[in-house]
Every structure is written in C-alpha cells, then in structure tokens.
N, C-alpha and C positions, 0 to 999 in steps of 0.2 A: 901205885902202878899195878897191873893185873898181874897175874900169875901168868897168862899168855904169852903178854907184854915182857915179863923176868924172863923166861926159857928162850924163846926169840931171841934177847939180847946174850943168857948166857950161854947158848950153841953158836952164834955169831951167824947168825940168818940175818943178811942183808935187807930181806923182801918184805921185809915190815910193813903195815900198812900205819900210815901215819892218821893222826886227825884230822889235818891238812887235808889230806886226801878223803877222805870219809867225810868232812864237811864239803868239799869240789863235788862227792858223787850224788848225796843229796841234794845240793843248791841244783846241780843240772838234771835229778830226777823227778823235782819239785815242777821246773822250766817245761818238762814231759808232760807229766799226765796234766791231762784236762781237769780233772778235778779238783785237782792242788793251783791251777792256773788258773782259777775262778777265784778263788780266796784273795782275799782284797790283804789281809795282814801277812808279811814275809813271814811269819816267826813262826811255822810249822815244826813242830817235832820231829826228828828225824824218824822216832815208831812209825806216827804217821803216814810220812812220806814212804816208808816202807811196806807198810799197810796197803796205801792204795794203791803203790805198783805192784804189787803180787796181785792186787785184786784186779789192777786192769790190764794184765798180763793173762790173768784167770777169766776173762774176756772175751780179750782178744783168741785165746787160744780154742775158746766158746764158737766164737764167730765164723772162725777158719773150719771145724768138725762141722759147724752147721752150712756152711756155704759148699764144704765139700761132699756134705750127703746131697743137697741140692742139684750138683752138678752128676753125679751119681745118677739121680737119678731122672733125671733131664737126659744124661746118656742111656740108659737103657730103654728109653721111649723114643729115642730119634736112631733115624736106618744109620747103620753102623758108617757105611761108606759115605755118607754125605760131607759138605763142607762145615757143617755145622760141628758134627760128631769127631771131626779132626780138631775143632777148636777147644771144644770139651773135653777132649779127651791132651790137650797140650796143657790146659789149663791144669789138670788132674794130674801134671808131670812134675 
C-alpha cells in the first residue's frame, strides 16, 4: 500500500480516491481523445492515456490562443461599429 494511501487511512480522510475510480477516469478518457479512439487494442496504459490527454489538452489550448489572435485581428481591420465587429467582438467575450 502507498505511504499516500497509509496517512489518508490513518487521519481518517473519507475522500480517498479509489482504483475503481482511477480505472472509470481512464476508460472514459481513453473514450475522449481521438487518438486513444483510433487504437484498435483496449489495453492502453493508463501513462498513456494520460500522456495524450495533456497533450490534446496542450492543443486544444493551442487552437483557442490561435483562433483568438485571429479574431483579434480580423477585429482591428473591420469599422469598429459594424455588425461584423459586434460579432467579433461577442465572440472575443
């Protein structure tokens, strides 16, 4: 048993996280990313599966800074008052 695992039980902390659980969070973040969903064999590593959600987390977090300098600057090229520049600028909120 971990040393974690000891102190958890002996301060009497309920909020344990079980194996149980740690296995549920993997099986449904395997069922997430796409590139764990390609894989024809269930039997991913849990490192893995943790691997490639950090990395399509590290991504997605890519996509959103670049779609918002996009819109950035797409706004500062269109007249501020137009309908356009309203939607740009909701989007940007």
């Amino acid at each position: 048993m971990s040393s974690r695992r000891s102190r958890s039980r002996q301060s009497g902390a309920s909020s344990e996280i079980t194996d149980a659980q740690i296995t549920d969070l993997v099986s449904k973040l395997q069922q997430l990313i796409p590139e764990l969903r390609a894989t024809r064999s269930n039997k991913v590593s849990a490192s893995k599966v943790l691997q490639e959600t950090c990395n399509y987390i590290k991504n997605l977090h890519r996509e959103v800074d670049d779609l918002s300098e996009r819109l950035s600057q797409l706004l500062a090229t269109t007249d501020s008052n137009s309908a356009q520049a309203a939607i740009i600028r909701s989007l940007l909120m």
